[in-house]
N, C-alpha and C positions, 0 to 999 in steps of 0.2 A: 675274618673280616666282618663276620655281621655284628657281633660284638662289638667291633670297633663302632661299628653306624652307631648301636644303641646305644653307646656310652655320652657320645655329641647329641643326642635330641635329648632336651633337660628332659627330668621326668615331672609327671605332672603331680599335682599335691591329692589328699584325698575330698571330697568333695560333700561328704555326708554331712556332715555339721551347715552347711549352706542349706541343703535338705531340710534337715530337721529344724532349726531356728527360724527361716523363715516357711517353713509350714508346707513345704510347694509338694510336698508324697498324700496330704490330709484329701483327700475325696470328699471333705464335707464339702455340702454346699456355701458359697459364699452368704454370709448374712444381708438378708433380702431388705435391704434401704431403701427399695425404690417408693415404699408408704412414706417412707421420712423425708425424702429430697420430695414428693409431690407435696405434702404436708408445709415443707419449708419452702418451696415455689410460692403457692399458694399464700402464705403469710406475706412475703416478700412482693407478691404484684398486687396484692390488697391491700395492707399498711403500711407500706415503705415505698414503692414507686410510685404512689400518688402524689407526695408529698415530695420527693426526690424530684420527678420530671417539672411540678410546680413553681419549686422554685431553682431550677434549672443545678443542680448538684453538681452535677456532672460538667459545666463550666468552672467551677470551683476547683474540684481536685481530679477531674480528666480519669472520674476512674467508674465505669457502669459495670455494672455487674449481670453477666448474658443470664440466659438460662443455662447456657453450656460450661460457666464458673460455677453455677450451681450443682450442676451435677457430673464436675469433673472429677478424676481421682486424684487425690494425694499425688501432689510433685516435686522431683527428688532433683536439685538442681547440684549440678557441679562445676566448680568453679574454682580461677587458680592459674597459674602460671600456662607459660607452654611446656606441654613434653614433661609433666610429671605424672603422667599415668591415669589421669581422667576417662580416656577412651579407653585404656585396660581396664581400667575398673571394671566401668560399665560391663565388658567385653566378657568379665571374669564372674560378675554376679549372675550374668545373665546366661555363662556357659557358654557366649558363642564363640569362642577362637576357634581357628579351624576349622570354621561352617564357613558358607557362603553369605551369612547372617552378620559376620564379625565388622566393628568402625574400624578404622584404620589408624592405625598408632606407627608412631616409630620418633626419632631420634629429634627431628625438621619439628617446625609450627607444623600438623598435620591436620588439624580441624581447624578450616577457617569457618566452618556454617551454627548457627546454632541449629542443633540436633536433636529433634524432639524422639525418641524413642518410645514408640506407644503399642498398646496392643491388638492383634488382627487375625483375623483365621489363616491368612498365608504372609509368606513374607513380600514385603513389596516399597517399594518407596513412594511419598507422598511430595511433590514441588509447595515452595514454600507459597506461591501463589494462589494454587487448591486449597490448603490448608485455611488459608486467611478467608476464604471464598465464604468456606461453610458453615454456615452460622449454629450447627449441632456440635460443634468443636469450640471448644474455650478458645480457639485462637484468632477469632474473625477482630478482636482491636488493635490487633497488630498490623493490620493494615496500614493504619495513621504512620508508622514509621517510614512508609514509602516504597517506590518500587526496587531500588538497590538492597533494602532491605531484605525484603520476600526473594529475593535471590538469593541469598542468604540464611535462608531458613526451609529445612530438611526435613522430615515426617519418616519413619521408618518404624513400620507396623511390622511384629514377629509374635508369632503363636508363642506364650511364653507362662507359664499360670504368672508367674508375680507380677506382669505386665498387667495381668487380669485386676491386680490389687493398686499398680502403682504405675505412674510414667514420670519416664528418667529425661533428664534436659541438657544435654552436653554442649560445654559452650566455647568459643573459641578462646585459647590461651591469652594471657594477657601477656604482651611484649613493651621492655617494658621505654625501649628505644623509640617507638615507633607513635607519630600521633595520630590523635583520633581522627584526624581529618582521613587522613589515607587509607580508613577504614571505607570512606562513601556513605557510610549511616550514623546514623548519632547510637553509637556503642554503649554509651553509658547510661544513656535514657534504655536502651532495648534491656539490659541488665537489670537497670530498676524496673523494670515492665516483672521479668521472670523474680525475680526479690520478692516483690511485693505478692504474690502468688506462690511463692514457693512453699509447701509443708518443711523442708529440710534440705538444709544448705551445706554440704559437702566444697569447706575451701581447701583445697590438696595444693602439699606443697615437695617438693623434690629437697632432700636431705643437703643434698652437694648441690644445688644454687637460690641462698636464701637470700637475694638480694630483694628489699622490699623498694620498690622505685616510685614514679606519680602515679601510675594507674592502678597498682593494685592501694595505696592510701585512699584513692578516690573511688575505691571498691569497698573498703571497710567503713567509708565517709556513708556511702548508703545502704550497708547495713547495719546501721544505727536502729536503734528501736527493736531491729529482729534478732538479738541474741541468743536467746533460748533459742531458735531453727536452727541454730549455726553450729558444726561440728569440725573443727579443726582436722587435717590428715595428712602423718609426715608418712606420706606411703615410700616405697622401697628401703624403710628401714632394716634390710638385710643386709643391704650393699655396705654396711659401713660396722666398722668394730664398736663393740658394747660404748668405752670410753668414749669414742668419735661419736656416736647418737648421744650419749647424756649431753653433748657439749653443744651438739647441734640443736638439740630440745630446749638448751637453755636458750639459746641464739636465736629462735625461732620465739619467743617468749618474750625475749627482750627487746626485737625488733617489732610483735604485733601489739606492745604493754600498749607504744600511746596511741594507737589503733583504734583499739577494742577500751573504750574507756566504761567497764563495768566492776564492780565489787564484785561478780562473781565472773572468771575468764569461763570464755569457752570450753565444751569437753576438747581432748586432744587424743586422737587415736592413732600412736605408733604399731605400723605392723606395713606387710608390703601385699599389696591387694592385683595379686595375680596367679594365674592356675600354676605357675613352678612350682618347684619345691625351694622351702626357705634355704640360703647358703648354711652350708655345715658351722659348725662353732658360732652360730648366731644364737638370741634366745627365742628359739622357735616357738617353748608353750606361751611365753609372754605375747610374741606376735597372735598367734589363734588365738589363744584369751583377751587380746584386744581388737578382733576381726570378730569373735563373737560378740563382745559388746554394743560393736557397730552393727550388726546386721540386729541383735535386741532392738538397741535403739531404731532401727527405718522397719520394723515390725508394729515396734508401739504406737507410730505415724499412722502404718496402715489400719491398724484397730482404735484409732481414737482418731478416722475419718471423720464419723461424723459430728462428734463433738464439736472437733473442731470447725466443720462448716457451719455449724450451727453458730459457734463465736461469732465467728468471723463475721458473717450476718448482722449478729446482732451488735459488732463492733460498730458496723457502716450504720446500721441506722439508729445508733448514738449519734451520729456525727452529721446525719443527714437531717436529726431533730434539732441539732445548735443548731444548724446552719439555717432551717427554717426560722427558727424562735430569730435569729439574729437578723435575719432579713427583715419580719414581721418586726421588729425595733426601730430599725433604721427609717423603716414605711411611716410606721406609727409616730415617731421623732419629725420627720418628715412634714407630715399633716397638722402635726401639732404648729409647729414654727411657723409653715404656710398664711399670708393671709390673704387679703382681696388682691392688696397691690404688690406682694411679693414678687420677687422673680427667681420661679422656681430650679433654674439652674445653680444660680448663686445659695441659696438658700440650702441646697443640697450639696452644693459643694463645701460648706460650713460644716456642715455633718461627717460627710465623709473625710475632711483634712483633719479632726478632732474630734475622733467618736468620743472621746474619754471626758470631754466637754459634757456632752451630754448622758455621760453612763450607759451607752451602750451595750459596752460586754460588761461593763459591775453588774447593771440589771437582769443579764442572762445566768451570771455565778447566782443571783439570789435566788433562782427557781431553784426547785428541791433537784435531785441527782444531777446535776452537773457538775465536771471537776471542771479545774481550771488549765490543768493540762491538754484537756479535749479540744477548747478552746482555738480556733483557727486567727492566724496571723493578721492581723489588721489590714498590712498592706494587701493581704490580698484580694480583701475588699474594695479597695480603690480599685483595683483591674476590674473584677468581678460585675463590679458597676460602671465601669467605663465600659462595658460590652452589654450591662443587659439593662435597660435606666429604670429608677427607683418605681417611676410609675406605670410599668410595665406588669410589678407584681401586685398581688390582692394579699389584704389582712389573712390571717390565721384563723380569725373568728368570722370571715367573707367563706372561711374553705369548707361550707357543712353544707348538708343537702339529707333532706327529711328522710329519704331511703337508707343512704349510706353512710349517716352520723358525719362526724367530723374529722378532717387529717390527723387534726395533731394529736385526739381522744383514739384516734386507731392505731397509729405510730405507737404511742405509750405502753397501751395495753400489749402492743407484739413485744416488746421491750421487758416489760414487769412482768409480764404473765407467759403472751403463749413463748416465746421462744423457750424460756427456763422449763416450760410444763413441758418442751418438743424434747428438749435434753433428757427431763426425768425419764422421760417414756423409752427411750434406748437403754437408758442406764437399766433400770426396770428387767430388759429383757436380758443386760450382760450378767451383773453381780449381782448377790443379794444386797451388796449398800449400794444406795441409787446416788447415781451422780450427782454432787450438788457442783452449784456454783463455785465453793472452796478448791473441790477438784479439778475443776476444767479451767477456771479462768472465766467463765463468763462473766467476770465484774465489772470495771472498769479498769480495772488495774493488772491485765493477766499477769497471771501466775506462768512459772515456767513449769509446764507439765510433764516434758521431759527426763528433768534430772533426775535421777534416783534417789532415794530419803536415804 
């Protein structure tokens, strides 16, 4: 009889290569960032939120950046249908089945919350309303979503080392019957919230129900722009014979082509991401050799932390210098047109119905590095100005003060010099070839840093 027992509890797979890939046996110390995050603090409240708060940024594109974005870790979002193994996943990277530690999976929608999984000297759960509270946590802008939202959103701290490196963000399955209304929160906007922040985007899909419907195209709708983060995952590909996965691989291809509208598709990693053992006559070395890839690739995330917050950084205040230069146009357009008897509504309102009248954004492409892609949407300068009026803001050349020079002379220089000099300086202490701009992306045009050459 006891045989009998042991033969019904699957057995479980070996678990060293999770070990060893992502590093979690190494006793080294973590590499000590915290010079580099104060270094890049420091750049950031001195050249770039003077000019950000000035001329009100954060009305434009609703996106500030805490100190807690600053020196958050690498976040590992997942996302995807219901009930194809997202909570296992996590469950399985993380070792916890079987603990009292493990999310809860099974067959149902079973995660309605989004799930931040982060790291804590015990385990313990976090309400999503504490969470939002505390402004040492990246998570205090989520607030703005409202109070049905923060019901909704879960914190779960576990003694974990790679929790030490990274937090995982599990999200409720997309159904694809059901609309957003009956969710109570605006679903799609909280999704772009976690998007727009995520290092690495995990979409998992179930082999046996590839139906792609409205909400998950209106998933792939906004992540546009972040391809390179996004890693495709046809998990439980055991469950199905060799033939039946090639077929389903094509299927799943053919349904995300007008999706995913890039020259280069996503990576795509077939394997089945749970502690069993793979079904017998599957191709089990194919599945671990593409479980290892996957866990390379959310390694490479964790070690090219800072890199990339350093981008990222310097992406916003690219875009928080158009958005000055183009205010200070509109100002300067403005005063020009003005005269004794003008009436300065009308007059403004001229401008803004037809910036193109007066060259507006041509005259902001003529200053040296701007592309035209960076370039923000017209109309949403009509809002913009409909909440904050043209002569509420001060010139660019108004913005200097004998002590602490000039905004847009500080912005620049963090831009051309210190940010790229903040990058050398880690690269510096990784390789002997120092990080340039080619490597990382920090251009205007990233690079996808990910893919392997």
């Amino acid at each position: 009889p006891e045989e009998v027992e042991d033969a019904s509890e699957p057995t479980k797979r070996d678990r060293s290569h999770l070990e060893s890939t992502l590093k979690l046996n190494e006793d080294k110390p973590a590499d000590d960032v915290s010079g580099v995050l104060q270094r890049l603090r420091k750049i950031y409240h001195s050249s770039i939120k003077p000019l950000e708060q000035s001329y009100r940024y954060n009305e434009l594109r609703q996106h500030e950046i805490t100190d807690g974005e600053i020196t958050s870790k690498p976040m590992v979002l997942f996302l995807g249908p219901w009930s194809v193994g997202k909570s296992s996943m996590i469950n399985y990277l993380l070792g916890l089945d079987d603990t009292p530690y493990q999310l809860y999976t099974g067959a149902e929608p079973t995660t309605s919350e989004f799930t931040v999984i982060m790291h804590g000297p015990k385990l313990k759960t976090i309400e999503g309303i504490v969470m939002a509270a505390d402004s040492a946590r990246s998570f205090s802008p989520l607030e703005k979503f409202g109070q049905n939202f923060l019901e909704k959103l879960i914190g779960i701290e576990v003694p974990h080392k790679l929790l030490e490196r990274v937090t995982f963000v599990d999200t409720p399955g997309i159904i694809e019957n059901r609309k957003q209304q009956e969710r109570g929160y605006p679903f799609n906007d909280v999704c772009q919230w976690f998007i727009d922040r995520a290092d690495l985007i995990f979409v998992v899909f179930d082999p046996t129900k590839l139906d792609v419907g409205l909400e998950l195209e209106m998933l792939f709708r906004q992540l546009k722009g972040r391809e390179s983060q996004i890693r495709i995952i046809l998990n439980k590909a055991d469950s199905l014979a060799t033939q039946e996965l090639m077929r389903v691989y094509g299927a799943l291809f053919w349904s995300l082509a007008p999706l995913i509208n890039v020259t280069e598709p996503p990576r795509v990693y077939v394997s089945s991401f749970w502690p069993h053992e793979y079904h017998p006559d599957t191709h089990k070395d194919l599945f671990l050799k593409e479980e290892i890839s996957l866990l390379e690739d959310l390694n490479q995330v964790i070690e090219n932390r800072m890199e990339n917050k350093i981008a990222f950084i310097r992406q916003h205040a690219i875009r928080v210098r158009i958005h000055a230069l183009l205010v200070d146009r509109y100002l300067q357009t403005y005063k020009d047109k003005m005269t004794f008897f003008s009436d300065g509504e009308l007059v403004f309102r001229d401008i803004v119905e037809d910036p193109d009248k007066f060259f507006i954004f041509k005259s902001i492409l003529a200053k040296t590095n701007v592309s035209k892609f960076d370039l923000p949407n017209r109309e949403a300068y009509k809002d913009f100005f409909g909440i904050n009026p043209i002569t509420s803001f001060k010139l660019l050349s108004q913005q200097c003060s004998y002590m602490g020079g000039c905004f847009l002379e500080k912005i620049e220089k963090a831009i051309t010099r210190e940010l790229p000099d903040l990058l050398g300086s880690i690269g510096l202490g990784k390789k002997p070839n120092v990080l340039s701009c080619d490597v990382t992306g920090c251009g205007e045009t990233p690079k996808n840093r990910y893919r392997k050459p």
